[in-house]
Structures are given as C-alpha cells and as structure tokens.
C-alpha positions as semicolon CSV with decimal commas, in nm:
position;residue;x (nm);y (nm);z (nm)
1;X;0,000;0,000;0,000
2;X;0,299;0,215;0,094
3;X;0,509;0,173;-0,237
4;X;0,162;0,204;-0,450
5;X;0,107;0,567;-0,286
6;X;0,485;0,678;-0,346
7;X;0,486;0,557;-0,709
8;X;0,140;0,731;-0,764
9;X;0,302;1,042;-0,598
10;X;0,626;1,028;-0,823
11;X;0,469;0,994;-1,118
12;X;0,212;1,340;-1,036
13;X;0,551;1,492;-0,954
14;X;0,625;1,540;-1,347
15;X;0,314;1,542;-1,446
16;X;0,237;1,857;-1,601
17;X;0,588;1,860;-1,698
18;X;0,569;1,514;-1,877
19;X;0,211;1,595;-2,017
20;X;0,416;1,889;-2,222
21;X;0,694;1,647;-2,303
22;X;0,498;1,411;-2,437
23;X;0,254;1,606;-2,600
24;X;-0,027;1,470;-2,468
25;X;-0,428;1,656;-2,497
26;X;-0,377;1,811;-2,171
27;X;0,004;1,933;-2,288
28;X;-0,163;2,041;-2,590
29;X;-0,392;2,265;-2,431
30;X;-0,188;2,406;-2,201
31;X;0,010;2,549;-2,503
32;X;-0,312;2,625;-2,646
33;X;-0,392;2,843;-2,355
34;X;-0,084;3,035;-2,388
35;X;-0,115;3,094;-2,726
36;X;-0,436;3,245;-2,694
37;X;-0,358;3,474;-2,384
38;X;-0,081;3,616;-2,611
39;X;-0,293;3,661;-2,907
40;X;-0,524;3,833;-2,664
41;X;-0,266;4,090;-2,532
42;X;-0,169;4,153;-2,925
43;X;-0,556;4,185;-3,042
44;X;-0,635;4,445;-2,740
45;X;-0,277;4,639;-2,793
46;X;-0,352;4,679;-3,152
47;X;-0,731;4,820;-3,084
48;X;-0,508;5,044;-2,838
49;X;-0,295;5,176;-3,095
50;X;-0,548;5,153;-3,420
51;X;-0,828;5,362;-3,170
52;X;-0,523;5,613;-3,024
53;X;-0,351;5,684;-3,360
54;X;-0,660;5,560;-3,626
55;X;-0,883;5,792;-3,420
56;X;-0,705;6,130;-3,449
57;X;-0,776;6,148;-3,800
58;X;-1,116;6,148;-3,721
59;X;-1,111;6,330;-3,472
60;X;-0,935;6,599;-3,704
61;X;-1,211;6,536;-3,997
62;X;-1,553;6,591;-3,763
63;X;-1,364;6,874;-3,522
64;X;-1,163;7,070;-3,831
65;X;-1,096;7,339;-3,561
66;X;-0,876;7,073;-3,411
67;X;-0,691;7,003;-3,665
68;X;-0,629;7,391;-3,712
69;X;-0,473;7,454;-3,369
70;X;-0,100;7,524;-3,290
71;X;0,121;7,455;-3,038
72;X;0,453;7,649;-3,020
73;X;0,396;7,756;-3,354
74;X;0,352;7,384;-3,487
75;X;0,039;7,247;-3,583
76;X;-0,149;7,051;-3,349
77;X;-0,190;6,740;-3,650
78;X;0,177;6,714;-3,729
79;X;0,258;6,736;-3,346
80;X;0,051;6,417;-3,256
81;X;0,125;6,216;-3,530
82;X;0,462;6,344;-3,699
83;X;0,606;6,359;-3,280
84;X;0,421;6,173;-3,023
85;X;0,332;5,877;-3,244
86;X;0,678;5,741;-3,169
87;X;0,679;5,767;-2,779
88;X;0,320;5,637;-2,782
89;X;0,419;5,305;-2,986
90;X;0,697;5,272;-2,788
91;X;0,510;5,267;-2,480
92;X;0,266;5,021;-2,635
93;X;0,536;4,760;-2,727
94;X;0,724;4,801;-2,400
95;X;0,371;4,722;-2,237
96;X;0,332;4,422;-2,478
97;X;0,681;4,270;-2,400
98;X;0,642;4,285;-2,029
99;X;0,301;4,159;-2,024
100;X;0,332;3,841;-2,256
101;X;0,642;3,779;-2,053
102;X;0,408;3,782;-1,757
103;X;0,221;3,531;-1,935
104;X;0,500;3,304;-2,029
105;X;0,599;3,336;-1,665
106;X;0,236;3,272;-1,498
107;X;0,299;2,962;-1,771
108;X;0,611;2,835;-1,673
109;X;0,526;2,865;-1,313
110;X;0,217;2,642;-1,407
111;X;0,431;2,411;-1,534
112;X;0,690;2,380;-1,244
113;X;0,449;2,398;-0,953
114;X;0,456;2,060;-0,782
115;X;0,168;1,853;-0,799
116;X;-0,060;1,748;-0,500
C-alpha cells in the first residue's frame, strides 16, 4: 500500500511537466492556452494603438478646428502624429513585452508547480 502511494506520488511529480513532453491533450492545451492569452494581449494592444492613432484622424475630420490649432507655432496634427506617435508606440510595445512575458511566466510557473 505504501510503495503504490509513493509511485502514484512520483509519477504526479512530473506530471504537467511530462504531459508537455509528451505532448499529450492536456500538454496540448496548455500550449493552447498560452497561445491564446498572447494573441489576446496583441488583439487588445492593436485596438489600443489603431483607436489612439486611427482615431485622431477622425477626430481631425468631424472637429476641423482641431486640426487647425497650434502649439509652439507647430500644428497641433503634425505634433501628434509626426512627434508623439513614436513615444506612444513605444510605450505600447514596451507594455506588450512585459506583459506576454508575464504570461509566459504565470505559464512556466504552471508548469513547475509541484503537484498534490
């Protein structure tokens, strides 16, 4: 009874590990679920940037008073997307990197936990 109990034990130890491993359904979805939480952070960072930079341009067409104003002598269109366009994606892909690689790391963690 003893020896049954510590073989079933050992072989839960590597479990999720093995499942991976071996590719196995569950191994397969685990991936799967990864996969989709990073295509999830992509699809909602893109609606980010296609709503914050897609939208000024309308903004600019239904407000044309908007699109008329200056800002130390520069206009306010060229300002926002000739100059700030480039901070703002680069604040949007230093958000994506750190959150899929809190993903990958919620996933590896997942992985390694032991196994009750």
């Amino acid at each position: 009874m003893v020896l049954a109990e510590v073989s079933r034990r050992q072989h839960r130890a590597g479990g999720t590990r093995t499942e991976l491993t071996q590719q196995t359904r569950v191994g397969e979805t685990l991936i799967r679920g990864l996969v989709r939480a990073q295509l999830a952070l992509a699809v909602q960072l893109s609606a980010v940037v296609l709503v914050g930079l897609g939208g000024l341009p309308w903004l600019f067409a239904i407000a044309p008073s908007v699109g008329r104003m200056t800002v130390l002598g520069v206009n306010l269109p060229w300002l926002l997307l000739g100059v700030l366009s480039f901070p703002f994606l680069v604040a949007v892909g230093w958000t994506y990197v750190r959150l899929a690689e809190r993903n990958e790391q919620d996933f590896a963690d997942l992985v390694q936990r032991p196994e009750r």
